[in-house]
C-alpha positions in Angstrom: 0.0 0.0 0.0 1.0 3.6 -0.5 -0.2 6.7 1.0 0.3 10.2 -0.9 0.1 13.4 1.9 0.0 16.7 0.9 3.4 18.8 1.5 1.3 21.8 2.8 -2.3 21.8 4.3 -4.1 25.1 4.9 -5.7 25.6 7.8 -10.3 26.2 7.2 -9.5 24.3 3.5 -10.0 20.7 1.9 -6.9 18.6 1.7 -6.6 14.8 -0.3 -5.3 12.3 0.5 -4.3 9.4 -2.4 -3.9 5.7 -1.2 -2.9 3.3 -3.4 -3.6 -1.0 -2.9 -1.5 -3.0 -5.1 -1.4 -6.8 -5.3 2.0 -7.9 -6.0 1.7 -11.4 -5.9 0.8 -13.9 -8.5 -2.9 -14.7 -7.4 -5.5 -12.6 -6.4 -5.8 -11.5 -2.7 -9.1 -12.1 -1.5 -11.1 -10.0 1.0 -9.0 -6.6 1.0 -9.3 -4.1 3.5 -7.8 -0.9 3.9 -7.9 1.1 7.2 -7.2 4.7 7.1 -6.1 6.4 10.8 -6.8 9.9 10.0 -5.0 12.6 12.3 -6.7 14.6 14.4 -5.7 18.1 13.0 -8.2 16.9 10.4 -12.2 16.0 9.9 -13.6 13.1 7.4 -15.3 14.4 4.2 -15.8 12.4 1.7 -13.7 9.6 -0.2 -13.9 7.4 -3.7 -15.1 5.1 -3.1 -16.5 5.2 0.1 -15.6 3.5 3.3 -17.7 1.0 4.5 -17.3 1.9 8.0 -16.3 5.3 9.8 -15.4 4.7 13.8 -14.2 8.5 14.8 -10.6 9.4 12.7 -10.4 5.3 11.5 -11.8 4.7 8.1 -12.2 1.1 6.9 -12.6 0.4 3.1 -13.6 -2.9 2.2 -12.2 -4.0 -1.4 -12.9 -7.6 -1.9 -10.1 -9.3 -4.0 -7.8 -7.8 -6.0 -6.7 -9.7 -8.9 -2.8 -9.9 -9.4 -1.3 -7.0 -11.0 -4.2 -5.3 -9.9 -4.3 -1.8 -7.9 -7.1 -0.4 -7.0 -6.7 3.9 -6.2 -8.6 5.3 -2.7 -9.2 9.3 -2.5 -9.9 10.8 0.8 -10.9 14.3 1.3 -10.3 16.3 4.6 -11.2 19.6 6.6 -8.6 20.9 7.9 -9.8 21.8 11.1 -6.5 22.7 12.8 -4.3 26.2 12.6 -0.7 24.5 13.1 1.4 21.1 13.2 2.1 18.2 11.4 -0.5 15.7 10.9 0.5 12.1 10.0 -1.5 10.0 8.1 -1.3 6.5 8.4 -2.8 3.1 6.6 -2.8 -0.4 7.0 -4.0 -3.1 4.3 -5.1 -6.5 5.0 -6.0 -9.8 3.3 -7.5 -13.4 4.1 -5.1 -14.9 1.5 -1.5 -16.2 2.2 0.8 -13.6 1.0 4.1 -14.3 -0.7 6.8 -11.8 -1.7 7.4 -9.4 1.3 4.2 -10.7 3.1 3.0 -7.8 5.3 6.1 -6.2 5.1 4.7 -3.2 2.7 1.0 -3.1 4.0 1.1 -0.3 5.8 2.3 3.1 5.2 2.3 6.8 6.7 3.4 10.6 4.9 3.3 14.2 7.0 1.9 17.9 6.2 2.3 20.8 7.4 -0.4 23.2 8.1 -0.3 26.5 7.4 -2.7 29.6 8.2 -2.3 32.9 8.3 -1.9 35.5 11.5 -2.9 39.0 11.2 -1.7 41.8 13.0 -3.4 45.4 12.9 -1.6 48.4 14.6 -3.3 51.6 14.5 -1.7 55.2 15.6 -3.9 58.4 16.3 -2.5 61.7 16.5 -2.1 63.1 20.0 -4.2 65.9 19.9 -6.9 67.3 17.6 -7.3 70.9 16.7 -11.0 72.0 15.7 -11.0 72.8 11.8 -7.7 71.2 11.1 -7.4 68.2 9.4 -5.5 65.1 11.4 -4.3 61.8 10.0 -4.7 58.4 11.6 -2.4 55.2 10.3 -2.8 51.8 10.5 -0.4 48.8 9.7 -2.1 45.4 8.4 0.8 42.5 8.7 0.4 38.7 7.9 2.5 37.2 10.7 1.5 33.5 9.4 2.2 31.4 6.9 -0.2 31.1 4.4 -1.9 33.6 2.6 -4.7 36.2 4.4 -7.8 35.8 2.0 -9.8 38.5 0.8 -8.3 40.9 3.6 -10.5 43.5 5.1 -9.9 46.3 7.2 -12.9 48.1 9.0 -12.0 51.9 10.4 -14.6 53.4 12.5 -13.8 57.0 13.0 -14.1 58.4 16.4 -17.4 61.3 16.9 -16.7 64.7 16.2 -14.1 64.0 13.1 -15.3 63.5 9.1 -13.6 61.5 6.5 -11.4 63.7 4.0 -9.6 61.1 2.3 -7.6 58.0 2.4 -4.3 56.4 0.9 -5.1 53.7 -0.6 -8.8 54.4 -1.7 -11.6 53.1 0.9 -13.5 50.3 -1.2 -16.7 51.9 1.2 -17.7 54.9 3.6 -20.4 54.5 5.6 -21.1 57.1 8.2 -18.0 57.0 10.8 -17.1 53.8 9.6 -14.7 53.4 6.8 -13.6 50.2 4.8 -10.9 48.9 3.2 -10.6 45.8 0.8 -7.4 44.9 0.7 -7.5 41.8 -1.0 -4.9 38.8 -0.5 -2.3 39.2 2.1 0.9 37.2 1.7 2.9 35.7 4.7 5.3 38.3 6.1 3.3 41.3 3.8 1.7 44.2 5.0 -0.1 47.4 4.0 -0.1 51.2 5.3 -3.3 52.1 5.2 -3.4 56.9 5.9 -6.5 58.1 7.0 -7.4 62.1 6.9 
């Protein structure tokens, strides 16, 4: 058997796994089954074809014989449900026929990932003082600390009373009242935007 893992995982997203069960003998194996320990960075959501049995993180897939020369191909999709780590994935194959060759030697395998996610940061710096009918400019600092990309990035400003918007650098994607917003957009790891407000 062999198990294909994902290098990377991202943290909220799908992930597959790719298992492979191959008879190397001369005659077929009868009564195959696969068990799949999933890790527990990660939730069950749906495989081809699918398991005959889920028991918590253990997936059993029952294959019936396998002819020799035969391999028959397992996909198993994921949530990944945790923000760091390295979850290990591991299989086992079994059979009611005698095997020959390496016996159960190479019926099992196991592969890592490494999830990543991303870690904003917001830092936000006001002037110290405001003079009445004078205008004042407040900045803030958007910075990915993580490792993955920060989807669709948004940053919310809500002005404090007694102060109207003027202008901002870059553009607000939307002014509403006090409140002003900025679309930023994909954020990569270690990146970060200036964001001016007057």
């Amino acid at each position: 058997v062999a198990l294909t893992c994902p290098i990377n995982m991202i943290a909220g997203d799908s992930a597959s796994y790719t298992i492979a069960v191959t008879n190397l003998g001369t005659t077929t194996a009868r009564n195959v089954v696969l068990l799949d320990s999933l890790p527990a960075e990660v939730a069950y959501s749906t495989a081809s074809p699918a398991p005959s049995a889920i028991n918590g993180q253990d997936l059993t897939f029952a294959l019936g014989d396998i002819p020799a020369g035969a391999t028959v191909d397992i996909t198993v999709v994921v949530d990944v449900t945790s923000t760091s780590g390295n979850p290990t994935n591991s299989v086992a194959v079994s059979t009611d026929s005698v095997e020959g060759g390496s016996g159960s030697a190479n019926n099992s395998d196991s592969c890592s990932s490494t999830v990543l996610a991303p870690d904003l940061e917001l830092a936000k710096s006001c002037p110290a003082t405001l003079t009445a009918g004078e205008n004042a400019t407040f900045s803030v600092i958007v910075t990915n600390l993580g490792t993955s990309d920060a989807l669709n990035t948004v940053v919310s400003d809500t002005l404090p009373d007694g102060v109207t918007f003027v202008a901002a650098s870059p553009a607000p994607s939307a002014v509403n009242g006090q409140t002003v917003e900025f679309a930023l957009g994909d954020l990569a790891p270690d990146g970060s935007v200036s964001i001016s407000i007057e």
